[in-house]
N, C-alpha and C positions, 0 to 999 in steps of 0.2 A: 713213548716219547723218544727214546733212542734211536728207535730205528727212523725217524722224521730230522733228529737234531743232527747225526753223522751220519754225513749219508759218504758214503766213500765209492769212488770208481774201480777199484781194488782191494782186496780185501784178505787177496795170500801172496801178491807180490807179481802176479805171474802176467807176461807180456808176450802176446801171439803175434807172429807176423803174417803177412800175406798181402801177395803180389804190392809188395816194396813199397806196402804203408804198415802201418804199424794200430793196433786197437788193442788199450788196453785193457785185460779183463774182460774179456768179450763172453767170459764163463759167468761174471760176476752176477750176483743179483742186479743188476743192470741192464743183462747182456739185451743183445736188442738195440740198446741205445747209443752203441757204442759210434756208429754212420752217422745217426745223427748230432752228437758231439763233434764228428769232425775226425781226421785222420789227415796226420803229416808223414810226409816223405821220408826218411832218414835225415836226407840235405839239411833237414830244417835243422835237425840237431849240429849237424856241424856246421851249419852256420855260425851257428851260438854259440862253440867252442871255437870258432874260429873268431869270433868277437872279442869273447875273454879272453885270448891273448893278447888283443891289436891294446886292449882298454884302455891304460896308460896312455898310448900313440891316437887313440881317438880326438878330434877336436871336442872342446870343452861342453858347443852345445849338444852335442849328439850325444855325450854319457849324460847329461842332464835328461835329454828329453826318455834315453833307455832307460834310467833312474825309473822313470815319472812312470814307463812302462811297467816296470817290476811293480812299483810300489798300485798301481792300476789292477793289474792284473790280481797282486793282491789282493786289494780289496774286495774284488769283482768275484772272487770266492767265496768271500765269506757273506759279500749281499748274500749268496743264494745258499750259505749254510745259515745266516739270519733268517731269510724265508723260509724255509726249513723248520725252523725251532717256531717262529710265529703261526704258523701252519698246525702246526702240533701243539702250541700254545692256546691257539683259537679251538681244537677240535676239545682241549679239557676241560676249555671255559664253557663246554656244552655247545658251542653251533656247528652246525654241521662241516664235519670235514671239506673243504675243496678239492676235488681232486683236480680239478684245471691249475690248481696251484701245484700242487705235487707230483703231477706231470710236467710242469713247464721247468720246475727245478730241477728234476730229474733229466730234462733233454739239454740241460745248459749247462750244469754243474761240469760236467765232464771235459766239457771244450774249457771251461775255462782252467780246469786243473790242466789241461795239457798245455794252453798258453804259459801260466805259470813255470810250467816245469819247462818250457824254452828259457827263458828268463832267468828263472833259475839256474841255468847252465850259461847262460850270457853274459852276468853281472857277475864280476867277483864280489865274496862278501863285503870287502871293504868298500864297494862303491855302490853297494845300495842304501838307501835311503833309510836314515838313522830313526824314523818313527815309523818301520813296521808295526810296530803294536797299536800302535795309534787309527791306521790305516786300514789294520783287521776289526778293532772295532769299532770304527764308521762304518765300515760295512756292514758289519752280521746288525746293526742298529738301523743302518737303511733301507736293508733285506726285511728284518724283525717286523719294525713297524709299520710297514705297508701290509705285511703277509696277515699281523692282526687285524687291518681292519679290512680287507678283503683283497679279491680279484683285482678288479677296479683299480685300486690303488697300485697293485703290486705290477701290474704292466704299466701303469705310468711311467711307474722311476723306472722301472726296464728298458723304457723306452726313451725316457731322457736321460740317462746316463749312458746310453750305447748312439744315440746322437749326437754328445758330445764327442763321446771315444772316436766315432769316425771321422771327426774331425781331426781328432789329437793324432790318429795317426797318418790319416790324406798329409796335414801339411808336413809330417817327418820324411814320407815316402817322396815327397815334392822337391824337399830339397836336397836328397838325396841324389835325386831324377837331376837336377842342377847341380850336381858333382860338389856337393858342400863336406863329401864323409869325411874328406882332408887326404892328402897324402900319401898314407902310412895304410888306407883302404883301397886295393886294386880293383879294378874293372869289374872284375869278377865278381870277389865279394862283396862288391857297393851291389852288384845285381842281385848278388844271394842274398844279401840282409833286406833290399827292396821287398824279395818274394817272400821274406819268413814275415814281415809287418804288414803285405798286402793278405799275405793268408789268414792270420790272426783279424786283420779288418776287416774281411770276409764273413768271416763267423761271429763279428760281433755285429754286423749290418743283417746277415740273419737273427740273431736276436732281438732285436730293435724290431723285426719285420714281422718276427712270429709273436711279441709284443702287442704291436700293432693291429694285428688281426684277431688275437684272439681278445682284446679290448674292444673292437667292434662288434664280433662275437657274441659278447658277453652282456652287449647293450640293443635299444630296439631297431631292427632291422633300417634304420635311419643314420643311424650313427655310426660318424667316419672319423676316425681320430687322422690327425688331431684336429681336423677342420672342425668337429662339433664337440672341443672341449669346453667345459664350460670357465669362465673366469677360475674358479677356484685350483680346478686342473692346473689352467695356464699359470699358475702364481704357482703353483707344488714344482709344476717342471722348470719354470724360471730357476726355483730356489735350488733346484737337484743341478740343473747346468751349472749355474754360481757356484756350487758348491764345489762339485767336479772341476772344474777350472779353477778354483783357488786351490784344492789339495795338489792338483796338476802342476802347480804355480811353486807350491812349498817342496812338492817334492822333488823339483829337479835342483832346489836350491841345499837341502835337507836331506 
């Protein structure tokens, strides 16, 4: 069960470089999967310490919406340590293990630890959103409960929670693009914080996509998500965007 429930991208600390991107634990029982998580620049880090200073001097809605980021990002980890534990939950209750589930958590978990740990470095403590706890376990419950009842499920909310997020962050990078950082953000760094949320949008619009597919995939060679979800589908992913979009809501305020 351990080895399904924490699943870590590191596991002795260690951080390779090469040709001026960064993978980490590319040794890890992981390794392999490390390209497809994603790799950022250096920039990307100093972006994000170059944010945590400006923080205070930020306009109001932009820590709000980087709030909603952090506290996103978070959750988005623990769906897929939830999936994880459901996954290994489902294989003791006797059905057969998934392994399309334990590879797709495995190929995502990683990007999204490294979103996190931008964020992590962008938000001072005090300006992040006061129900992390809350926010980690909506997650590992929204990850969890799809991963028990199967496949099927578990690319749904994958895929309507990463349909909202590119929404959540198209319209940050929009108004950024319409010079709203304020002030106290130069040229520059409105372009570099542009690039560290388009990169991060990036990889969750691959998520949503390899979702996508492998839900069609997994159904008979007819079936297009989501043009042939069925009603119930469409009511599960309503509830997962609603859902998303209120915690989005609390947490820029929270």
């Amino acid at each position: 069960l351990k080895r399904f429930v924490i699943i870590r991208p590191c596991l002795d600390g260690h951080v390779s470089w090469h040709d001026s991107c960064y993978y980490p634990c590319i040794h890890s029982p992981l390794a392999g999967m490390a390209e497809m998580a994603g790799s950022y620049e250096p920039r990307h880090a100093v972006t994000a310490q170059k944010v945590a200073g400006l923080w205070p001097l930020l306009p109001r809605w932009l820590r709000g919406e980087l709030r909603s980021d952090h506290a996103g990002e978070t959750g988005a980890v623990w769906i897929y340590r939830g999936a994880a534990a459901g996954a290994a939950t489902r294989s003791l209750l006797g059905f057969p293990l998934q392994a399309a589930t334990v590879d797709f958590v495995r190929r995502h978990l990683l990007a999204e630890e490294q979103h996190l740990r931008l964020f992590d470095i962008a938000i001072p403590f005090f300006g992040r959103s006061m129900l992390l706890v809350a926010w980690r376990a909506a997650g590992w419950v929204l990850g969890c409960v799809p991963a028990l009842v199967g496949n099927r499920a578990l690319f749904l909310t994958i895929d309507a929670v990463e349909t909202f997020v590119e929404d959540h962050y198209g319209n940050q990078i929009v108004r950024l693009k319409q010079g709203e950082g304020g002030p106290h953000l130069d040229a520059k760094s409105n372009e570099d914080l542009i690039g560290l949320l388009g990169a991060c949008c990036e990889e969750e619009i691959y998520h949503r996509d390899d979702a996508r597919t492998r839900w069609n995939e997994d159904h008979v060679p007819a079936a297009s998500a989501p043009y042939d979800w069925n009603p119930m589908d469409q009511v599960w992913v309503w509830l997962v965007l609603a859902a998303s979009a209120s915690a989005a809501w609390v947490a820029k305020k929270i």
